[in-house]
Backbone as ProteinMPNN parsed JSONL, in Angstrom:
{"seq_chain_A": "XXXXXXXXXXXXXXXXXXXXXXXXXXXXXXXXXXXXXXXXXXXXXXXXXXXXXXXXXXXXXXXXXXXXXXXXXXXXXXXXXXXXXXXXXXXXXXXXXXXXXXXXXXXXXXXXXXXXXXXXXXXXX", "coords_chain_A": {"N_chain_A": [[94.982, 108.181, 71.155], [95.459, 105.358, 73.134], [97.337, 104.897, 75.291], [98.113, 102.724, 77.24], [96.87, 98.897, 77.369], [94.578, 97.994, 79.633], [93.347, 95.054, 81.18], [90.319, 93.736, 82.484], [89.615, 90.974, 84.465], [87.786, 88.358, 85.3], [85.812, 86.197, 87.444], [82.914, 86.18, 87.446], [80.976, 88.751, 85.724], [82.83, 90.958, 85.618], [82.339, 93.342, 86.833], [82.818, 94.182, 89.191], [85.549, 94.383, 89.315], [86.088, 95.964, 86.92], [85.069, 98.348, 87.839], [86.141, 99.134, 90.322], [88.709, 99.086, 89.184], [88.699, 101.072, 87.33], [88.358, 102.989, 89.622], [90.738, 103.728, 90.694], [92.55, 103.748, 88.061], [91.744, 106.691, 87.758], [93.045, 108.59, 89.048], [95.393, 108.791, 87.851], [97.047, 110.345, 84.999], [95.921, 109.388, 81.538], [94.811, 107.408, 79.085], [93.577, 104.622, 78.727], [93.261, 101.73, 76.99], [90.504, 99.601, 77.368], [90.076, 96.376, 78.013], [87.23, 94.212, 78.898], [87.466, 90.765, 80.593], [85.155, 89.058, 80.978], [83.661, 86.079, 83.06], [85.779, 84.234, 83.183], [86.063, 81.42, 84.321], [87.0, 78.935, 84.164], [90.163, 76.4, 84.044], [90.586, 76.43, 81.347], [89.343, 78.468, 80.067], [91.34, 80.639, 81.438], [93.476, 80.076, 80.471], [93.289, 80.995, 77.758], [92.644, 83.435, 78.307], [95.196, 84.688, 79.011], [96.7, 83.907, 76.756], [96.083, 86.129, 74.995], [95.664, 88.169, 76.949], [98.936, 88.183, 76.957], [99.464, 88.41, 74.597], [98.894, 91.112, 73.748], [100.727, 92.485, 75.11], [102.973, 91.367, 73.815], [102.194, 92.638, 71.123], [101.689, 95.626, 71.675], [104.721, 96.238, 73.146], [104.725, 96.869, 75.539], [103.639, 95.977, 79.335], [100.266, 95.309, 79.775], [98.389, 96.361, 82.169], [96.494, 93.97, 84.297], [93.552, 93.527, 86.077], [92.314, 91.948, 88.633], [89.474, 90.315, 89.509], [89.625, 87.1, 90.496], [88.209, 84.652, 92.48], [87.999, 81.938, 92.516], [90.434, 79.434, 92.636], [92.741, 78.021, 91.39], [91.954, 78.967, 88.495], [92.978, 81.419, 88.914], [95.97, 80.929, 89.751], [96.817, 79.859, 87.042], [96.21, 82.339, 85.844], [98.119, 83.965, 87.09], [100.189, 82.549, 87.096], [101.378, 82.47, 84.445], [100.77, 85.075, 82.6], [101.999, 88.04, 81.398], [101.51, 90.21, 82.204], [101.188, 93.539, 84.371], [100.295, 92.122, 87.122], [97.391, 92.809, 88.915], [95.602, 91.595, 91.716], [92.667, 92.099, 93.337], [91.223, 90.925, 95.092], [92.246, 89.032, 96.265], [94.814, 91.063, 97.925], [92.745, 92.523, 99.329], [91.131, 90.66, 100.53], [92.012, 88.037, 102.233], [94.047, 89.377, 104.365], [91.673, 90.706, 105.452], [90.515, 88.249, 106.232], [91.96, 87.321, 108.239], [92.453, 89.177, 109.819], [89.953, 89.11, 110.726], [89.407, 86.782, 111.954], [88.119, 84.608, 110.24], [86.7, 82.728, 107.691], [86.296, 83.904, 104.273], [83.515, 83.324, 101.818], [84.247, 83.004, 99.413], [82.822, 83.674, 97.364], [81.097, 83.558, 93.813], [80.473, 86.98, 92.583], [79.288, 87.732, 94.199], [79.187, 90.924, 95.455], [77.782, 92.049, 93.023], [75.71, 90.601, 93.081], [74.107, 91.405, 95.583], [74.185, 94.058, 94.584], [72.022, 94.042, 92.44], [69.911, 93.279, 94.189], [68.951, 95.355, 95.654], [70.311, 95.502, 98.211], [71.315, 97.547, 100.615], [74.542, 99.133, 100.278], [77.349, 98.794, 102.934], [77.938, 101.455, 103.592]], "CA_chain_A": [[95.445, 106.798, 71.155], [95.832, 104.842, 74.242], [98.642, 104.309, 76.322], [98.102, 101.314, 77.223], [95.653, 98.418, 77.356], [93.977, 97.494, 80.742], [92.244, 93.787, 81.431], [89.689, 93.345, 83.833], [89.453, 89.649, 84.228], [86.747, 88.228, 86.632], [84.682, 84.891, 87.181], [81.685, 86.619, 87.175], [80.41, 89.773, 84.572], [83.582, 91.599, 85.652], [81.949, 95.144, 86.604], [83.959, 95.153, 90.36], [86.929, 94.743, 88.614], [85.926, 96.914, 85.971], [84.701, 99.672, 88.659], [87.362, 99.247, 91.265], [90.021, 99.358, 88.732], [88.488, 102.559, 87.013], [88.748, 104.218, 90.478], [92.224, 103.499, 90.708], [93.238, 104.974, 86.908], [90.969, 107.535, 87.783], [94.169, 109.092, 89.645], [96.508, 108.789, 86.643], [96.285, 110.991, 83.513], [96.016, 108.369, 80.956], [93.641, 106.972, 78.603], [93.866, 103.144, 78.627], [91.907, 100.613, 76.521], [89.738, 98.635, 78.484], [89.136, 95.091, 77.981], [86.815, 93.656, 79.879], [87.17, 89.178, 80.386], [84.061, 88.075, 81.879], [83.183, 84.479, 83.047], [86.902, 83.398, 83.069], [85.694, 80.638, 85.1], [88.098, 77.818, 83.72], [91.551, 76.759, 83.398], [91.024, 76.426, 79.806], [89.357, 80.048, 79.934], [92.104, 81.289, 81.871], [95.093, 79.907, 79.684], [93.086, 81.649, 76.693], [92.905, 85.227, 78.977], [96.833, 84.326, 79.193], [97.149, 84.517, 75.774], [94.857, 87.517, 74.916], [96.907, 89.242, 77.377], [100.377, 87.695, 76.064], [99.471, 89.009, 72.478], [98.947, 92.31, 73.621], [102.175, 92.633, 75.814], [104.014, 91.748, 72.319], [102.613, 93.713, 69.893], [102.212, 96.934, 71.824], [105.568, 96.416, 73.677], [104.099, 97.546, 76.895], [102.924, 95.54, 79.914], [99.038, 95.889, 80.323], [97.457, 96.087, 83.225], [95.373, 93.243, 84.897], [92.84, 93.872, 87.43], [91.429, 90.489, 88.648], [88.56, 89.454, 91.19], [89.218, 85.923, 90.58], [88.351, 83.951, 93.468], [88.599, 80.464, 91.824], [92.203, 79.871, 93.251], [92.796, 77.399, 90.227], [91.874, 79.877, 87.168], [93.976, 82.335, 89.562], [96.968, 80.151, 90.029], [97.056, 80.309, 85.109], [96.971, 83.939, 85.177], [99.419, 84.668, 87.814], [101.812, 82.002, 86.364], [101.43, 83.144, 82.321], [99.864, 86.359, 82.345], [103.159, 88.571, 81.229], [100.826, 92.146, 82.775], [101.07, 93.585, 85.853], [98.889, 91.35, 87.653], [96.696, 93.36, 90.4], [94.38, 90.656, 92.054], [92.327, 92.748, 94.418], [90.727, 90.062, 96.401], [94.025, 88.45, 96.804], [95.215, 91.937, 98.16], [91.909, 93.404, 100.316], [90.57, 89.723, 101.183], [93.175, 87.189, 102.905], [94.124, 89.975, 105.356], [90.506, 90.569, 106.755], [89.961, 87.121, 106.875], [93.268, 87.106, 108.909], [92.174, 89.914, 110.908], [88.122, 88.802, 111.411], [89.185, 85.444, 112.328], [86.524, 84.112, 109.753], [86.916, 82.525, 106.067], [85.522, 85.054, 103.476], [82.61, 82.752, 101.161], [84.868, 82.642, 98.122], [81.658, 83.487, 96.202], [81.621, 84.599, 92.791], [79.476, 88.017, 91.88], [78.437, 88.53, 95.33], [78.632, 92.146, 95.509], [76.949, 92.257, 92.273], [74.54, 90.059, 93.285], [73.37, 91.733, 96.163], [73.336, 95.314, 94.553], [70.956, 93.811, 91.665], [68.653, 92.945, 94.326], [68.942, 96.281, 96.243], [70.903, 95.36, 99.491], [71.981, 98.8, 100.949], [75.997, 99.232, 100.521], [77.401, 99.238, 104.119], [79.154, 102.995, 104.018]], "C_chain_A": [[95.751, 106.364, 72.592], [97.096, 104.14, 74.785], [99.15, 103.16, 77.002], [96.34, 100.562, 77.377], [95.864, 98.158, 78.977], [93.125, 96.484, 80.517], [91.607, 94.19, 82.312], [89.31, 91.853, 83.54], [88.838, 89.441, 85.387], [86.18, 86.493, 86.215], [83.352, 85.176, 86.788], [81.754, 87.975, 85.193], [81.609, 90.761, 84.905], [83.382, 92.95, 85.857], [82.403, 95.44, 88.025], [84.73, 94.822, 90.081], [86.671, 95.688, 87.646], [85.876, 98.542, 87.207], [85.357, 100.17, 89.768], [88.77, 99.848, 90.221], [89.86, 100.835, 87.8], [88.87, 103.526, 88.028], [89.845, 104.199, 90.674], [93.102, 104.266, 89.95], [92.953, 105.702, 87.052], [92.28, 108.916, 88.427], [95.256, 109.225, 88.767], [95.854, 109.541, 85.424], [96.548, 110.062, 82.254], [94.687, 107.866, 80.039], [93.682, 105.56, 78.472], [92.525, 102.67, 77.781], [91.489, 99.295, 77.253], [89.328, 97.73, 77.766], [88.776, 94.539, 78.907], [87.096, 91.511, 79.557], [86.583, 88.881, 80.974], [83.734, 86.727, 82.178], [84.529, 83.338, 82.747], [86.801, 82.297, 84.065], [86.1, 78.874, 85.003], [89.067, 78.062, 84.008], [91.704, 77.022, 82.018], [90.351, 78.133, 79.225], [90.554, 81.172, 80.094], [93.016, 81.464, 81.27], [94.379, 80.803, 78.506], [93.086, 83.214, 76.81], [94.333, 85.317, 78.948], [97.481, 84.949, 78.053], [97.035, 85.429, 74.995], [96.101, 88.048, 75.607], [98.367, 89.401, 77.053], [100.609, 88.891, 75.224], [99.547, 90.507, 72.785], [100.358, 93.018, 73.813], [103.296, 93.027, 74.527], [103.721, 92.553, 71.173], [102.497, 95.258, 70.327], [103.269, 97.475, 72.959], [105.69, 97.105, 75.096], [103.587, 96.43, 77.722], [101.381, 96.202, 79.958], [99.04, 95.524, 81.604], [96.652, 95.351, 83.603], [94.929, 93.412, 85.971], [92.219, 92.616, 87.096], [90.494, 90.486, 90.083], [88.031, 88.467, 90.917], [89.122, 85.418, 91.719], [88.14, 82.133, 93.554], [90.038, 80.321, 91.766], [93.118, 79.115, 91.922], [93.1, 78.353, 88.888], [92.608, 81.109, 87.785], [95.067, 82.434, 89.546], [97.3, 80.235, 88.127], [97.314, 81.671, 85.081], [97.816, 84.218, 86.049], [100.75, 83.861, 87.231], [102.417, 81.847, 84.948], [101.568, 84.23, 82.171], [101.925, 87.392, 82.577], [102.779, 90.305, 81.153], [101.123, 91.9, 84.028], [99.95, 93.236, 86.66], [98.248, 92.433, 89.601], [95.518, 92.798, 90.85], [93.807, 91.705, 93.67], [91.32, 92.544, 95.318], [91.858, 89.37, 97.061], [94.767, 90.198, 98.219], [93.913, 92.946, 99.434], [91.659, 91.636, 101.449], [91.252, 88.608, 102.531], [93.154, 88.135, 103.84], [93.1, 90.32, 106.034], [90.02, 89.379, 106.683], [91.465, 86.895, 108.297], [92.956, 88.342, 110.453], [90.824, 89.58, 111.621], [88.241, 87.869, 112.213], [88.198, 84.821, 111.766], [87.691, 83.977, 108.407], [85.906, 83.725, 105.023], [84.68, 83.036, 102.453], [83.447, 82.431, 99.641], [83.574, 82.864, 96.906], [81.757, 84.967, 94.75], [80.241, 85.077, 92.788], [79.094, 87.995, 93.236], [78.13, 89.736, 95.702], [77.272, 92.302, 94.637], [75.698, 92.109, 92.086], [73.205, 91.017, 94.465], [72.973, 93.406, 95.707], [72.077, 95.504, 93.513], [70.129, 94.045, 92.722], [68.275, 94.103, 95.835], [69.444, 96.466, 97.848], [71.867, 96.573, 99.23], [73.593, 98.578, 101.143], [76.041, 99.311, 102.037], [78.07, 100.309, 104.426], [78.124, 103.72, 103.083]], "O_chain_A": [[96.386, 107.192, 73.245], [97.582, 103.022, 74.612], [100.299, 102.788, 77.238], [95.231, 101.091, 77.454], [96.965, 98.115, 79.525], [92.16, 96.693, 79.782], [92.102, 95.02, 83.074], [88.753, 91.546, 82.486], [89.112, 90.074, 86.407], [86.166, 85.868, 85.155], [82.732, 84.538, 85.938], [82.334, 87.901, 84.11], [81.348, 91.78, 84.265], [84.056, 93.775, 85.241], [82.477, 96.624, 88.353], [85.297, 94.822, 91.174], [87.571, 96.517, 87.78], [86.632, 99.513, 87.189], [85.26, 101.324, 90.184], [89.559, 100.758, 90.477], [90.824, 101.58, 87.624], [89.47, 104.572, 87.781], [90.038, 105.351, 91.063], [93.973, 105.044, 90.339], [93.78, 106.434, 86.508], [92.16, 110.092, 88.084], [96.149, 109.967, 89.177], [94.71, 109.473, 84.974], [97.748, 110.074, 81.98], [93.562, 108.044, 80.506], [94.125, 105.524, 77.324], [91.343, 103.012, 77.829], [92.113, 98.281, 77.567], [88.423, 97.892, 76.947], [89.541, 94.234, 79.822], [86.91, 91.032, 78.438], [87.075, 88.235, 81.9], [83.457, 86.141, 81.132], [84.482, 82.184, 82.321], [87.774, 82.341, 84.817], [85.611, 77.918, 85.605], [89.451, 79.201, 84.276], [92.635, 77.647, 81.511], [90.773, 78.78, 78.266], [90.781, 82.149, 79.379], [93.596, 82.549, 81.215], [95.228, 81.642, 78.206], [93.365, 84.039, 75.94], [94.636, 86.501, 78.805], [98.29, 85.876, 77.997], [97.947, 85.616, 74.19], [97.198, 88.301, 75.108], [98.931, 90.485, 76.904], [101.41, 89.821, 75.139], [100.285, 91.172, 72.057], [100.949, 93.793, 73.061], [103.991, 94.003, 74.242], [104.539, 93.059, 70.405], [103.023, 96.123, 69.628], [103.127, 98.525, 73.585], [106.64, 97.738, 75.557], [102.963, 95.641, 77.014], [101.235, 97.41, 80.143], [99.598, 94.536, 82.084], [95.557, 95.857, 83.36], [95.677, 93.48, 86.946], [91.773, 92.193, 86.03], [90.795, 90.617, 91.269], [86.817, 88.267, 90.882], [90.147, 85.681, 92.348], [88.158, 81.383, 94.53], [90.761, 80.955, 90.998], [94.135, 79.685, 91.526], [94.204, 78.465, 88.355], [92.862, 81.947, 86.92], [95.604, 83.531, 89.393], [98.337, 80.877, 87.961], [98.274, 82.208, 84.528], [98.562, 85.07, 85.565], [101.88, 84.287, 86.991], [103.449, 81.345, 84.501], [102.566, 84.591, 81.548], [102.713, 87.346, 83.521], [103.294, 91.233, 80.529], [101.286, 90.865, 84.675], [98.917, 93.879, 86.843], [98.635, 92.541, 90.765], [94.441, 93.299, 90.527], [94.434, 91.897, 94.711], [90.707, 93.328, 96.042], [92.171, 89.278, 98.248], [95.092, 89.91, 99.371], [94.277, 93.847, 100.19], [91.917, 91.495, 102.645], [90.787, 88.602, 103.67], [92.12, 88.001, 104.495], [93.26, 90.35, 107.254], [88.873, 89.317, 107.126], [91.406, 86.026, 109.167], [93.215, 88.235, 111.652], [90.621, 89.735, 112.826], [87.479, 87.792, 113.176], [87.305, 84.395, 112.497], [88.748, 84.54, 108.122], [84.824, 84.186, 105.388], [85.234, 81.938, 102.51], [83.049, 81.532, 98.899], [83.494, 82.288, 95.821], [82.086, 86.146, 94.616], [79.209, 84.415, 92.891], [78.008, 88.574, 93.215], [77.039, 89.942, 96.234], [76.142, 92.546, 95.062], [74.844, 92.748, 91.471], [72.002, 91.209, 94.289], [71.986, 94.009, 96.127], [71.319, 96.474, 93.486], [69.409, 95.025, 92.532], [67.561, 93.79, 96.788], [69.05, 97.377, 98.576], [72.712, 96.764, 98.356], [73.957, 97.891, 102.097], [75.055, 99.78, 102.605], [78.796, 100.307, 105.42], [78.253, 104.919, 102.836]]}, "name": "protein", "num_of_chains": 1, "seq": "XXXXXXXXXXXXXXXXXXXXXXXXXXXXXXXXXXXXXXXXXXXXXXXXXXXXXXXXXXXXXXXXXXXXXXXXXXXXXXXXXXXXXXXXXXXXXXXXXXXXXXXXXXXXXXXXXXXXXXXXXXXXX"}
Protein backbone atom coordinates (compact mmCIF):
# COMPACT_ATOMS: atom_id res chain seq x y z
CA UNK A 1 0.00 0.00 0.00
CA UNK A 2 1.34 3.37 -0.58
CA UNK A 3 2.44 5.86 1.68
CA UNK A 4 1.50 8.47 0.13
CA UNK A 5 0.19 9.95 -3.10
CA UNK A 6 2.57 12.07 -5.33
CA UNK A 7 1.17 14.71 -8.21
CA UNK A 8 3.12 15.61 -11.01
CA UNK A 9 1.34 18.55 -12.44
CA UNK A 10 2.75 20.15 -15.70
CA UNK A 11 1.48 22.33 -18.75
CA UNK A 12 2.77 20.07 -21.04
CA UNK A 13 2.61 15.79 -20.97
CA UNK A 14 4.21 16.04 -17.52
CA UNK A 15 7.19 13.40 -18.04
CA UNK A 16 10.04 16.19 -16.54
CA UNK A 17 8.09 16.43 -13.68
CA UNK A 18 7.29 12.96 -13.66
CA UNK A 19 11.19 12.03 -14.23
CA UNK A 20 12.79 14.70 -12.13
CA UNK A 21 10.53 14.00 -9.32
CA UNK A 22 11.13 10.11 -9.58
CA UNK A 23 14.87 10.93 -9.18
CA UNK A 24 14.29 12.71 -6.15
CA UNK A 25 11.95 9.73 -4.33
CA UNK A 26 14.37 7.59 -5.75
CA UNK A 27 16.45 8.49 -2.44
CA UNK A 28 13.60 7.74 -0.01
CA UNK A 29 12.36 4.21 0.81
CA UNK A 30 8.80 4.63 0.00
CA UNK A 31 6.33 3.58 -2.43
CA UNK A 32 4.12 6.55 -3.43
CA UNK A 33 1.15 6.63 -5.85
CA UNK A 34 1.82 8.56 -8.73
CA UNK A 35 -0.56 10.76 -10.36
CA UNK A 36 0.39 12.20 -13.21
CA UNK A 37 -1.82 15.98 -14.34
CA UNK A 38 -0.93 16.68 -17.78
CA UNK A 39 -1.96 19.79 -19.86
CA UNK A 40 -2.94 21.80 -16.70
CA UNK A 41 -2.76 24.66 -18.92
CA UNK A 42 -5.75 26.76 -17.40
CA UNK A 43 -6.97 28.47 -14.44
CA UNK A 44 -10.02 26.49 -14.66
CA UNK A 45 -7.66 23.30 -15.11
CA UNK A 46 -5.65 24.35 -12.33
CA UNK A 47 -8.53 25.08 -9.71
CA UNK A 48 -9.75 21.41 -10.74
CA UNK A 49 -5.82 19.96 -10.02
CA UNK A 50 -6.56 22.01 -6.63
CA UNK A 51 -9.25 20.00 -5.91
CA UNK A 52 -7.99 16.52 -7.03
CA UNK A 53 -5.21 17.28 -4.82
CA UNK A 54 -7.52 18.80 -1.89
CA UNK A 55 -9.58 15.46 -1.95
CA UNK A 56 -6.70 13.46 -1.53
CA UNK A 57 -5.06 15.50 1.39
CA UNK A 58 -8.59 14.74 3.21
CA UNK A 59 -9.28 11.42 2.77
CA UNK A 60 -5.82 9.97 3.20
CA UNK A 61 -4.96 12.49 6.01
CA UNK A 62 -1.55 13.02 4.64
CA UNK A 63 -0.13 15.90 2.58
CA UNK A 64 0.79 14.64 -1.02
CA UNK A 65 3.42 15.66 -2.76
CA UNK A 66 3.35 18.10 -5.80
CA UNK A 67 6.03 18.28 -8.26
CA UNK A 68 5.21 21.09 -10.78
CA UNK A 69 6.97 22.42 -14.08
CA UNK A 70 4.37 24.94 -14.51
CA UNK A 71 5.67 27.82 -16.26
CA UNK A 72 2.30 29.58 -16.95
CA UNK A 73 2.75 31.99 -13.89
CA UNK A 74 -1.18 32.30 -13.79
CA UNK A 75 -2.15 28.38 -13.55
CA UNK A 76 1.00 28.57 -11.05
CA UNK A 77 -0.18 31.44 -8.97
CA UNK A 78 -4.09 28.52 -8.31
CA UNK A 79 -1.94 25.79 -7.25
CA UNK A 80 0.37 27.53 -4.99
CA UNK A 81 -2.58 29.47 -3.42
CA UNK A 82 -5.17 26.16 -3.00
CA UNK A 83 -3.14 23.25 -3.46
CA UNK A 84 -3.10 21.99 0.46
CA UNK A 85 0.45 19.44 -0.78
CA UNK A 86 3.75 20.20 -0.42
CA UNK A 87 4.14 22.23 -3.37
CA UNK A 88 7.75 21.60 -5.10
CA UNK A 89 7.77 23.85 -8.31
CA UNK A 90 11.10 22.99 -9.84
CA UNK A 91 11.32 25.64 -12.40
CA UNK A 92 10.39 28.14 -9.84
CA UNK A 93 13.38 26.66 -7.76
CA UNK A 94 16.31 25.75 -10.65
CA UNK A 95 15.03 28.60 -13.16
CA UNK A 96 14.70 32.33 -11.69
CA UNK A 97 18.20 31.94 -10.17
CA UNK A 98 20.04 31.14 -13.55
CA UNK A 99 18.21 33.64 -15.16
CA UNK A 100 19.51 35.87 -12.26
CA UNK A 101 22.86 34.55 -12.62
CA UNK A 102 23.04 34.40 -16.85
CA UNK A 103 21.74 37.80 -17.00
CA UNK A 104 19.16 36.48 -19.66
CA UNK A 105 15.21 35.68 -19.40
CA UNK A 106 14.71 31.84 -19.64
CA UNK A 107 11.80 31.32 -22.87
CA UNK A 108 9.04 30.38 -20.45
CA UNK A 109 8.30 27.62 -23.01
CA UNK A 110 6.17 24.81 -22.33
CA UNK A 111 7.62 21.02 -23.18
CA UNK A 112 10.82 22.29 -24.36
CA UNK A 113 13.03 19.73 -23.06
CA UNK A 114 10.64 17.25 -24.27
CA UNK A 115 10.44 18.73 -27.34
CA UNK A 116 13.85 18.75 -28.22
CA UNK A 117 14.61 15.11 -26.95
CA UNK A 118 11.64 13.83 -29.36
CA UNK A 119 13.54 15.28 -32.09
CA UNK A 120 16.98 13.96 -30.97
CA UNK A 121 18.89 17.14 -29.75
CA UNK A 122 21.94 15.73 -27.81
CA UNK A 123 21.44 16.43 -23.84
CA UNK A 124 24.22 18.94 -22.89
CA UNK A 125 26.12 16.60 -20.04
Amino acid sequence: MPNRTVFFVSDGTGITAETFGNAILAQFEMKPRHVRLPFIDTADKAHQAVRQINHTAEVEGKKPIVFTTLVNMEVLKVIREGCRGMLLDMFGTFVHPLEEELGIKSNHRIGRFSDEQEQGVPRPY
